[in-house]
N, C-alpha and C positions, 0 to 999 in steps of 0.2 A: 452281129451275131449271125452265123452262116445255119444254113440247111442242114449240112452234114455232119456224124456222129464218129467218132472214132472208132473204130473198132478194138477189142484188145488183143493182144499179139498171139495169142493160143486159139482164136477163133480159128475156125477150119474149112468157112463158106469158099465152096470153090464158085459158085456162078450162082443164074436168077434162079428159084422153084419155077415151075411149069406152074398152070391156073390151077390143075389137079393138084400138085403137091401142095402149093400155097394154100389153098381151099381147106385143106387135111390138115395142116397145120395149124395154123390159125382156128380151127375148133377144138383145140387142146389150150388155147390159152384163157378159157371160161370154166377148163375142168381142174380141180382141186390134184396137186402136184404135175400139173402140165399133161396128164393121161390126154394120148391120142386115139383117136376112134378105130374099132375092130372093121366098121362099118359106115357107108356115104349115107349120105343122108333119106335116102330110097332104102334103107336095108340093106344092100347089095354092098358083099365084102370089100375091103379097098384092095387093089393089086399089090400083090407081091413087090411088084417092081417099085412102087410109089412108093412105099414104106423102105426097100431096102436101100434107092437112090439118096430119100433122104438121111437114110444112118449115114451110106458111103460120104454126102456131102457136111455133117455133123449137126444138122437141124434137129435131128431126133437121137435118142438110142435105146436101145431094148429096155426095158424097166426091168420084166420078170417071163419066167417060164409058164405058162399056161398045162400043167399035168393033165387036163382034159384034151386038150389039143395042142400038144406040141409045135404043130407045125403055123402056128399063130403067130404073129409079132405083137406082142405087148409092146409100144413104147410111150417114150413121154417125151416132149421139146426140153431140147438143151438152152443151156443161155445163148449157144449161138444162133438158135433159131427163133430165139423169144428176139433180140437182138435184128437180126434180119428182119422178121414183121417190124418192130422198129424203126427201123431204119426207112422200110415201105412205106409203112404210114406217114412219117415224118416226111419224105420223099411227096409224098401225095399232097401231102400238105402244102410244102412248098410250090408246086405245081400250081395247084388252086390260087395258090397268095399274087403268084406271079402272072399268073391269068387275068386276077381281079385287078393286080396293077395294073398291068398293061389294058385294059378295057377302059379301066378308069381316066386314064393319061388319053384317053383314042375320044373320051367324052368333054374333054376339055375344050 
C-alpha cells in the first residue's frame, strides 16, 4: 500500500502553496462549509494576492459577494484544495514512517 493518492482528473492544482497560502488554507478546513479567513491570525487582512493565487491555482474559490465591502474575497476550499492538504498530510506522514524506519534498521 503506497504513500500516494490519485488525484482526479478535473483537479486544477498547478504546483506547491507557499507556508502563507498553505497556512490560509488549511484554517478553512475546521470552518463549517470550508469558509476561509477575511483575516491571519493577528487581525491583519490576508493579501489580495494569497487569496487570488490560490483561486488562479483552484485550492479556493469565491463563495459570495460581501455588499459591505465589495472589494473582499469571501472564499471557501475546493475539493482540490481539501485534497492537496491531503495529500500534504499524508505526504508528511509518510516522511515520518520512513524516518522511523530507517532509524530503526540504523538501531539494529
Amino acid at each position: 500500500m503506497g504513500c500516494e493518492k490519485a488525484l482526479p482528473a478535473d483537479v486544477r492544482v498547478r504546483s506547491a502553496p507557499t507556508l502563507t497560502q498553505e497556512a490560509w488554507l488549511r484554517r478553512g478546513l475546521a470552518q463549517p462549509g470550508g469558509k476561509l479567513p477575511l483575516f491571519d491570525e493577528n487581525g491583519k487582512r490576508m493579501p489580495a494576492s494569497t487569496i487570488r493565487r490560490c483561486i488562479d491555482a483552484g485550492w479556493a474559490e469565491p463563495w459570495f459577494s460581501n455588499p459591505l465591502k465589495p472589494d473582499w474575497l469571501v472564499c471557501k476550499l475546493t475539493d482540490a484544495g481539501r485534497s492537496l492538504l491531503d495529500r500534504e498530510d499524508n505526504s508528511q506522514l509518510c516522511q515520518k514512517a520512513a524516518s522511523h524506519e530507517h532509524d530503526t534498521a540504523l538501531s539494529l
